[in-house]
C-alpha positions as CSV (number, residue, x, y, z in Angstrom):
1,X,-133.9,92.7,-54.5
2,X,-133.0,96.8,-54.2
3,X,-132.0,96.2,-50.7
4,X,-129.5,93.2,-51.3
5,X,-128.2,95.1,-54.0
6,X,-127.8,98.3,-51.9
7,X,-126.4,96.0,-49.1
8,X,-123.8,95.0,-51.5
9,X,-123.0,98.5,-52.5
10,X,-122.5,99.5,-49.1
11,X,-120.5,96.6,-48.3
12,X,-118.3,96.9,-51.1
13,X,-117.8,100.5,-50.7
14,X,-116.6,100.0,-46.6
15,X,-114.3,97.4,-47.7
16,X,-112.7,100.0,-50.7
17,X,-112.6,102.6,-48.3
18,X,-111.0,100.3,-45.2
19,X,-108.4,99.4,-47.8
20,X,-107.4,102.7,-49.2
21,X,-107.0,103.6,-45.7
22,X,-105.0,100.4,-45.0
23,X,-102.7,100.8,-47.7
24,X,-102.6,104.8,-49.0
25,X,-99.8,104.0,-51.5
26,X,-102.4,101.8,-53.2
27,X,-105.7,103.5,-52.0
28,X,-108.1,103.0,-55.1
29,X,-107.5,101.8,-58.2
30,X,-109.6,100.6,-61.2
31,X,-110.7,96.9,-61.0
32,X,-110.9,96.8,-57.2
33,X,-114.5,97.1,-57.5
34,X,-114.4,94.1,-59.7
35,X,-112.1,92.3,-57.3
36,X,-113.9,92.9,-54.2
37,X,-117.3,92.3,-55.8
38,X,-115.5,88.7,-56.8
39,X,-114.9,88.0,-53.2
40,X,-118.2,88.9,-51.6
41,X,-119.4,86.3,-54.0
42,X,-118.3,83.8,-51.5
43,X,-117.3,85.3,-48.3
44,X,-118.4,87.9,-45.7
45,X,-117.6,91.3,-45.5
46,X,-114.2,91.2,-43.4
47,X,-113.2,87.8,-44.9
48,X,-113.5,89.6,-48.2
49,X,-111.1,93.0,-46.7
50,X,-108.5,90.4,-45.5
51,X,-108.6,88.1,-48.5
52,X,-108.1,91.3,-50.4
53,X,-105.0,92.9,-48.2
54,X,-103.4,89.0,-49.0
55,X,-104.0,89.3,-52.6
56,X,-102.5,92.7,-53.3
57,X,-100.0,92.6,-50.2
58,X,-98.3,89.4,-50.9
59,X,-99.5,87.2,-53.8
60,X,-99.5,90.0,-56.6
61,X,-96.1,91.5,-57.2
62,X,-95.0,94.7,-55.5
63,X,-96.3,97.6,-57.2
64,X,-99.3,95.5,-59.7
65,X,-102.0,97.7,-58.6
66,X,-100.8,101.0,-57.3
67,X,-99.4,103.4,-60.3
68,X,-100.3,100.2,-62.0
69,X,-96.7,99.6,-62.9
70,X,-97.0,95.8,-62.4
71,X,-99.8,95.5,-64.6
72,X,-98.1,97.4,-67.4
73,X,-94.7,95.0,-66.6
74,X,-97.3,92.1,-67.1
75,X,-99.3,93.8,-70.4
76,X,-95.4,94.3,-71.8
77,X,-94.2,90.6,-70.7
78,X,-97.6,89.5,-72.3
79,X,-97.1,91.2,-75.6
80,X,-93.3,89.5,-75.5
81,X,-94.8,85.7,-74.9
82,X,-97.4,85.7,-77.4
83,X,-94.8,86.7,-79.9
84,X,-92.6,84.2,-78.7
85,X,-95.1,81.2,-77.6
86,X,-97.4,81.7,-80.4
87,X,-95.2,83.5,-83.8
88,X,-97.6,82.6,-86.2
89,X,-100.6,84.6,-83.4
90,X,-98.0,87.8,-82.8
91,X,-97.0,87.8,-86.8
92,X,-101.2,88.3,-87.4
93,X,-101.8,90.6,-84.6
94,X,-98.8,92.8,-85.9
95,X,-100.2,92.6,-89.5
96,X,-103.7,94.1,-87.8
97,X,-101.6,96.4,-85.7
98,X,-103.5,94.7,-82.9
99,X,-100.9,95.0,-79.3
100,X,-102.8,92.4,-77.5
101,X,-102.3,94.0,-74.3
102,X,-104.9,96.6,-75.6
103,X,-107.3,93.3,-74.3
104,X,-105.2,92.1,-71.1
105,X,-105.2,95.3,-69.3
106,X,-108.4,95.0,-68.7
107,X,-108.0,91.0,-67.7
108,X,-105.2,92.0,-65.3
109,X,-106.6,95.2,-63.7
110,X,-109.8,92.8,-62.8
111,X,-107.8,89.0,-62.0
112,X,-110.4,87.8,-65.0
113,X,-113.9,88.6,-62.6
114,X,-114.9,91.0,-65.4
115,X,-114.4,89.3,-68.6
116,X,-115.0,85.7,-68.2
117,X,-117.8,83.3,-67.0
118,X,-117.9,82.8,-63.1
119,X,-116.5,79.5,-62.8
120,X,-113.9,80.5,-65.3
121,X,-112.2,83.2,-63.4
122,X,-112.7,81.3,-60.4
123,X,-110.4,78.5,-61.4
124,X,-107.8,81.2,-62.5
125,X,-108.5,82.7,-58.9
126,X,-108.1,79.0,-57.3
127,X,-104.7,78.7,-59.2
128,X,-104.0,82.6,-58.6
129,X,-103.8,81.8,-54.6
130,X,-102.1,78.1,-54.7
131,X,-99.6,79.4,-58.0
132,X,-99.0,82.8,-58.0
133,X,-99.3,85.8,-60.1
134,X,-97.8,83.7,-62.7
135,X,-100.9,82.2,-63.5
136,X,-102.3,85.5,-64.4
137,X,-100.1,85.3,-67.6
138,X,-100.5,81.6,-68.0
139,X,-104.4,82.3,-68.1
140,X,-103.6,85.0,-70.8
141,X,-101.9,82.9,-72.6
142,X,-104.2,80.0,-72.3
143,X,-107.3,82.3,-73.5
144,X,-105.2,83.0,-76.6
145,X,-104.1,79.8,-77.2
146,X,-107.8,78.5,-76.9
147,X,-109.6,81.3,-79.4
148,X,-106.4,81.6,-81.9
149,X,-108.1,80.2,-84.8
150,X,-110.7,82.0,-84.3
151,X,-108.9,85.1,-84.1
152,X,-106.6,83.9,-87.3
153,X,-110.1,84.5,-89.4
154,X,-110.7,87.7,-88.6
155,X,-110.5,90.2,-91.6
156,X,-109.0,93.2,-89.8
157,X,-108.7,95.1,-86.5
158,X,-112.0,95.9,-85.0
159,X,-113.0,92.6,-86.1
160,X,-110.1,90.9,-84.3
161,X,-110.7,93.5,-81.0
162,X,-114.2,92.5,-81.4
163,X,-113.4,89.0,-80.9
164,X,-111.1,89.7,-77.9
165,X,-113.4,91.2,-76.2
166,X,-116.2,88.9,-76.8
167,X,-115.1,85.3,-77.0
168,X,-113.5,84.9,-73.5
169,X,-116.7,86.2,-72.0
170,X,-118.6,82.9,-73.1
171,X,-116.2,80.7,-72.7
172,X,-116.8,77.8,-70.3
173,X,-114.5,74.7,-70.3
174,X,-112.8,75.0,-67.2
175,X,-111.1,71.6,-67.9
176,X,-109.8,73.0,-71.6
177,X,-108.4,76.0,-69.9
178,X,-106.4,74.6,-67.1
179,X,-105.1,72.0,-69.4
180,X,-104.0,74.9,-71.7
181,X,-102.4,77.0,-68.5
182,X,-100.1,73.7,-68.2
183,X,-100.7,74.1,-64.5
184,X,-98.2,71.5,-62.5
């Protein structure tokens, strides 16, 4: 209904607003909105601010959110593994002149809630609080792994981006992915 909705506008914009006051060095930054809206899936308002203040104070690394310089340590270390993990993946995207962390910023800036299925990003999130922000490069990873031959037919950029941006969003074997994350 309008009101729920505007009840979950409100709430999300008091929790935003009691964090930036929290923690100025952070303050706002782009995806918070998706991460908070993420939480107040399944918790109320102030288990939501405090689940939040854990996730950015002491399970992401120092720095991830605010100037964003984690995220861009993450997008480079990304860019690195595929090449490494996947050659024959890195060798394609470099022949499109396709940086796939044109496609992970978005993934990190948002810990998955954005681009894939609900009960997608919230095995990623499960793993995110019991692992680490490793997993946010394993689940990367894992995506890649999972759509690479899909990707390997794509005729050129846009098609490839295309595909990025798309396939993820429908994905939805949880089982396949944490398998592919080779989560111990």
């Amino acid at each position: 209904s309008k009101d729920s909705s505007m009840d979950m506008q409100d709430t999300l914009k008091r929790i935003l607003f009691a964090y930036a006051k929290r923690n100025p060095t952070v303050g706002y930054c782009q995806g918070l909105n998706f991460i908070v809206a993420h939480l107040l899936r399944y918790m109320k308002e102030e288990e939501a601010f405090w689940t939040l203040c854990c996730l950015i104070e002491t399970i992401l690394p120092l720095d991830y959110q605010s100037a964003m310089l984690g995220i861009l340590i993450d997008q480079k270390l990304f860019s690195n593994l595929v090449k490494i993990i996947m050659p024959q993946l890195g060798s394609f995207f470099k022949k499109l002149n396709l940086d796939p962390s044109l496609v992970s910023l978005q993934w990190f800036i948002c810990l998955y809630s954005y681009n894939l299925q609900p009960e997608v990003s919230d095995e990623i999130w499960d793993h995110l609080f019991l692992s680490g922000s490793k997993v946010l490069l394993r689940g990367s990873l894992a995506i890649l792994s999972l759509i690479e031959k899909n990707i390997m037919k794509c005729k050129d950029f846009s098609e490839a981006f295309a595909l990025l941006e798309k396939e993820p969003r429908s994905f939805t074997d949880v089982s396949a992915l944490v398998q592919t994350m080779n989560i111990k």
